[in-house]
Backbone as JSON Lines, residues from 0, in Angstrom:
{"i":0,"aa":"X","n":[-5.61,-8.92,13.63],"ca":[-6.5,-8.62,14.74],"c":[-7.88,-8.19,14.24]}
{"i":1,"aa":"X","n":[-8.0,-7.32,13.42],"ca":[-9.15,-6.93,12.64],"c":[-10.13,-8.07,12.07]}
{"i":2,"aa":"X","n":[-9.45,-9.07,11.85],"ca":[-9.55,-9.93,11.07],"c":[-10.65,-11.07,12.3]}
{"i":3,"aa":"X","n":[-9.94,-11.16,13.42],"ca":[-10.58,-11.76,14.54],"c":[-11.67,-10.77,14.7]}
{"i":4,"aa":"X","n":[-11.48,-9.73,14.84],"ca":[-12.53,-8.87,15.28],"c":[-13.89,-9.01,14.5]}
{"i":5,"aa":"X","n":[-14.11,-9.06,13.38],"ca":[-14.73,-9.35,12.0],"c":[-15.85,-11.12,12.78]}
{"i":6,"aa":"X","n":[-14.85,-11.77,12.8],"ca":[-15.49,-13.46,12.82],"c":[-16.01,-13.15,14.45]}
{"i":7,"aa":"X","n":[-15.46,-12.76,15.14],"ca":[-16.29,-12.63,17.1],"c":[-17.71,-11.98,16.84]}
{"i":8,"aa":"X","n":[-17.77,-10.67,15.68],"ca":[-18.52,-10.03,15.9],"c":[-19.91,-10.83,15.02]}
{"i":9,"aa":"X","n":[-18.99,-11.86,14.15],"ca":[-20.19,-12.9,13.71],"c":[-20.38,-13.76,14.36]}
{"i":10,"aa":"X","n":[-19.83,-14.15,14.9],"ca":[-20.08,-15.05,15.83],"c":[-21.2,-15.16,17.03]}
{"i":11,"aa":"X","n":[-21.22,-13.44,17.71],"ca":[-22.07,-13.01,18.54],"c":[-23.23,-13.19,17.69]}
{"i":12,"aa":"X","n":[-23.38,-12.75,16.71],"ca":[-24.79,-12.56,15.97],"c":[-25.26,-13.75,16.14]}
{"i":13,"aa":"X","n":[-24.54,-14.44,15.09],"ca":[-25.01,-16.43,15.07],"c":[-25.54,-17.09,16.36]}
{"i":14,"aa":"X","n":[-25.04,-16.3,17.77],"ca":[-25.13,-16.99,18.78],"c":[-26.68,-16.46,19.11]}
{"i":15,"aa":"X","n":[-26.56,-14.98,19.01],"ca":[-28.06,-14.44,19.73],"c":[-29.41,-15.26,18.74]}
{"i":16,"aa":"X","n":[-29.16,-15.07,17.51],"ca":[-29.98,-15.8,16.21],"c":[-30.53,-17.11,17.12]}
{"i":17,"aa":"X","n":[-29.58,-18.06,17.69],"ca":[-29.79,-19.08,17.52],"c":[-30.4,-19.57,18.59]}
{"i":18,"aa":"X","n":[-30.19,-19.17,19.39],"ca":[-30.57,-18.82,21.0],"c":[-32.25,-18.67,20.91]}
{"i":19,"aa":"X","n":[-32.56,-17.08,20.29],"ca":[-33.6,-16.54,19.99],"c":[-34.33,-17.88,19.6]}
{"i":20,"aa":"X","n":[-33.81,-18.41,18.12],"ca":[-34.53,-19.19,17.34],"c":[-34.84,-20.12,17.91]}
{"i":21,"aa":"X","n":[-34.0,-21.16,19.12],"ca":[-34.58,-22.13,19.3],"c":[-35.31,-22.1,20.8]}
{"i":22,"aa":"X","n":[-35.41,-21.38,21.51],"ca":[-36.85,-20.71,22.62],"c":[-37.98,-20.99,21.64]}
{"i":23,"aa":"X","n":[-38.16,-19.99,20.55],"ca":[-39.37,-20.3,19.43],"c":[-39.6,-21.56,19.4]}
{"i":24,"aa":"X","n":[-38.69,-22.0,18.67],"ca":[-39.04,-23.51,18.39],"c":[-39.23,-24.51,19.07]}
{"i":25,"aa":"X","n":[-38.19,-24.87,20.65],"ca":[-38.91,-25.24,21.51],"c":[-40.42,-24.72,22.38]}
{"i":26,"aa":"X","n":[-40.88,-23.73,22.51],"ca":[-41.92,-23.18,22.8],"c":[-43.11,-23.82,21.94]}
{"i":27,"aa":"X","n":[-42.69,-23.51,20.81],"ca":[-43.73,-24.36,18.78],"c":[-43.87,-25.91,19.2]}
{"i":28,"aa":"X","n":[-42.48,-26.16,19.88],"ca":[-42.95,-27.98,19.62],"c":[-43.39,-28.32,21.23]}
{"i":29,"aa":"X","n":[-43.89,-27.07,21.68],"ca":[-44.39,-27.5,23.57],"c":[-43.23,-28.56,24.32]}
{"i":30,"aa":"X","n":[-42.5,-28.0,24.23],"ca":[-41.07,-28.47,24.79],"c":[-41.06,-28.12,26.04]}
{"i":31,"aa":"X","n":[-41.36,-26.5,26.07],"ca":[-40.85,-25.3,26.67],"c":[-41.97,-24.79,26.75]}
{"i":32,"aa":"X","n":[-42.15,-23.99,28.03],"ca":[-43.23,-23.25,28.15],"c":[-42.9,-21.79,28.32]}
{"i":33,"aa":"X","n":[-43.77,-20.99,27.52],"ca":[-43.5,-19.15,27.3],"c":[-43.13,-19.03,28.56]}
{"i":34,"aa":"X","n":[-43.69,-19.1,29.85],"ca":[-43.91,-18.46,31.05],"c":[-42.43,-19.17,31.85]}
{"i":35,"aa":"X","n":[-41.7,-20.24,31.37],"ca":[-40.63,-20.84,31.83],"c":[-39.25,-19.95,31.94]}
{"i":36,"aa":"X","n":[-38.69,-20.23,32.66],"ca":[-37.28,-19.54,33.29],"c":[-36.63,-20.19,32.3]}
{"i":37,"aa":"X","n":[-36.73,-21.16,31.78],"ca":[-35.69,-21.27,30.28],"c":[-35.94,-21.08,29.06]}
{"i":38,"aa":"X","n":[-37.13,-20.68,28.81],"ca":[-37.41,-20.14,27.52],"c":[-37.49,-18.4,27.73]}
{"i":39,"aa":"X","n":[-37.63,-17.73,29.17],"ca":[-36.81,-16.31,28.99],"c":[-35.6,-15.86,28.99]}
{"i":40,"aa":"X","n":[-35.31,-17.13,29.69],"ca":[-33.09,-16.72,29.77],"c":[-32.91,-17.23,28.21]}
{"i":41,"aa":"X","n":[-33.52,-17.93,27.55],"ca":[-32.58,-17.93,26.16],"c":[-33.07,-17.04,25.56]}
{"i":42,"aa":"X","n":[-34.72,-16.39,25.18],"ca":[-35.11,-14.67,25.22],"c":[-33.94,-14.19,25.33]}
{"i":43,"aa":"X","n":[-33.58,-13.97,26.78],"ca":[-32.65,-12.76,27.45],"c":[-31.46,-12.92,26.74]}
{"i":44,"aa":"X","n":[-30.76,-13.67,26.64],"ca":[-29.45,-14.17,26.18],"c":[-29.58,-13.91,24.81]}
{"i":45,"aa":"X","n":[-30.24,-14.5,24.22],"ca":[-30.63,-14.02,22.17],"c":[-30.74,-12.41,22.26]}
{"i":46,"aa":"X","n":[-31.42,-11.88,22.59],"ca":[-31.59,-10.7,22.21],"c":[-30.63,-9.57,22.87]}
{"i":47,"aa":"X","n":[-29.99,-10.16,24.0],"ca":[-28.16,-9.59,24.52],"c":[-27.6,-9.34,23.6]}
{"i":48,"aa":"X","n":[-27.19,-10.49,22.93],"ca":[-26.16,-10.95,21.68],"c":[-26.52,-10.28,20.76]}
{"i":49,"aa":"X","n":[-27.99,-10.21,20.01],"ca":[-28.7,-9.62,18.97],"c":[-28.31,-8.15,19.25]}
{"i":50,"aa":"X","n":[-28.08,-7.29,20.51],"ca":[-28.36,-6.04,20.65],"c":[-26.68,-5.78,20.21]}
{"i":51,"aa":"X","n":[-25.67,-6.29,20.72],"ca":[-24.31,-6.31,20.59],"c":[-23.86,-6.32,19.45]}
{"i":52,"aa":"X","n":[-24.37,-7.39,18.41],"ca":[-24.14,-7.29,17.35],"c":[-24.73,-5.98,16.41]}
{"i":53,"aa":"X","n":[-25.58,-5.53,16.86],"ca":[-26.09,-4.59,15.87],"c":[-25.67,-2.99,16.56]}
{"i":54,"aa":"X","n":[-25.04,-3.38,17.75],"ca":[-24.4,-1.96,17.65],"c":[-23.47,-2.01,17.16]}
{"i":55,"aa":"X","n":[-22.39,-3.33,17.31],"ca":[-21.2,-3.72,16.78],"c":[-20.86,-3.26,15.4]}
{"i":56,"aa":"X","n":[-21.79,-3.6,14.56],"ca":[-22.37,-3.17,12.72],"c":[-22.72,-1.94,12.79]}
{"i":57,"aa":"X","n":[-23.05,-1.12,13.65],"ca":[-23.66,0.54,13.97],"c":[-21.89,1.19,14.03]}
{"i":58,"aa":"X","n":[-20.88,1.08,14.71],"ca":[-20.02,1.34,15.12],"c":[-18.92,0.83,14.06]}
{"i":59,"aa":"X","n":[-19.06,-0.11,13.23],"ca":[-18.25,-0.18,12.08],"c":[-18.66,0.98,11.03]}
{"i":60,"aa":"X","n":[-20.15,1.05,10.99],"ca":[-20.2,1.52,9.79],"c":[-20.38,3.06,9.98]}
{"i":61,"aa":"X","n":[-20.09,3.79,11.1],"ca":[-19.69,4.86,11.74],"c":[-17.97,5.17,11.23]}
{"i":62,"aa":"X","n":[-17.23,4.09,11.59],"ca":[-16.1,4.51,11.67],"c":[-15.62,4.51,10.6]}
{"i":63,"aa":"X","n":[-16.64,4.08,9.29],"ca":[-15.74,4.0,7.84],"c":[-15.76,4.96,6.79]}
């Protein structure tokens, strides 16, 4: 179980990362526009995930 717990909690990270990263990059290649409802929901959504994971890593390294 620990073991699952470990790969979800990477998993979240990888997801917010990637999310984050590609708003940027569509935004960079004028895909996407800053002011667009889909380049803030993947904002919103990346930096959800980003916040989860780093309490997630706050709360491991509390409990050890």
């Amino acid at each position: 179980m620990l073991v699952f717990r470990k790969y979800l909690e990477e998993a979240i990270g990888w997801t917010g990362a990637v999310f984050s990263l590609s708003a940027f990059s569509l935004n960079s290649l004028n895909m996407i526009d800053s002011q667009s409802i889909t380049y803030l929901l993947m904002n919103i959504i990346g930096c959800f995930f980003l916040i989860l994971y780093a309490v997630s890593k706050k709360l491991m390294q509390a409990g050890c």
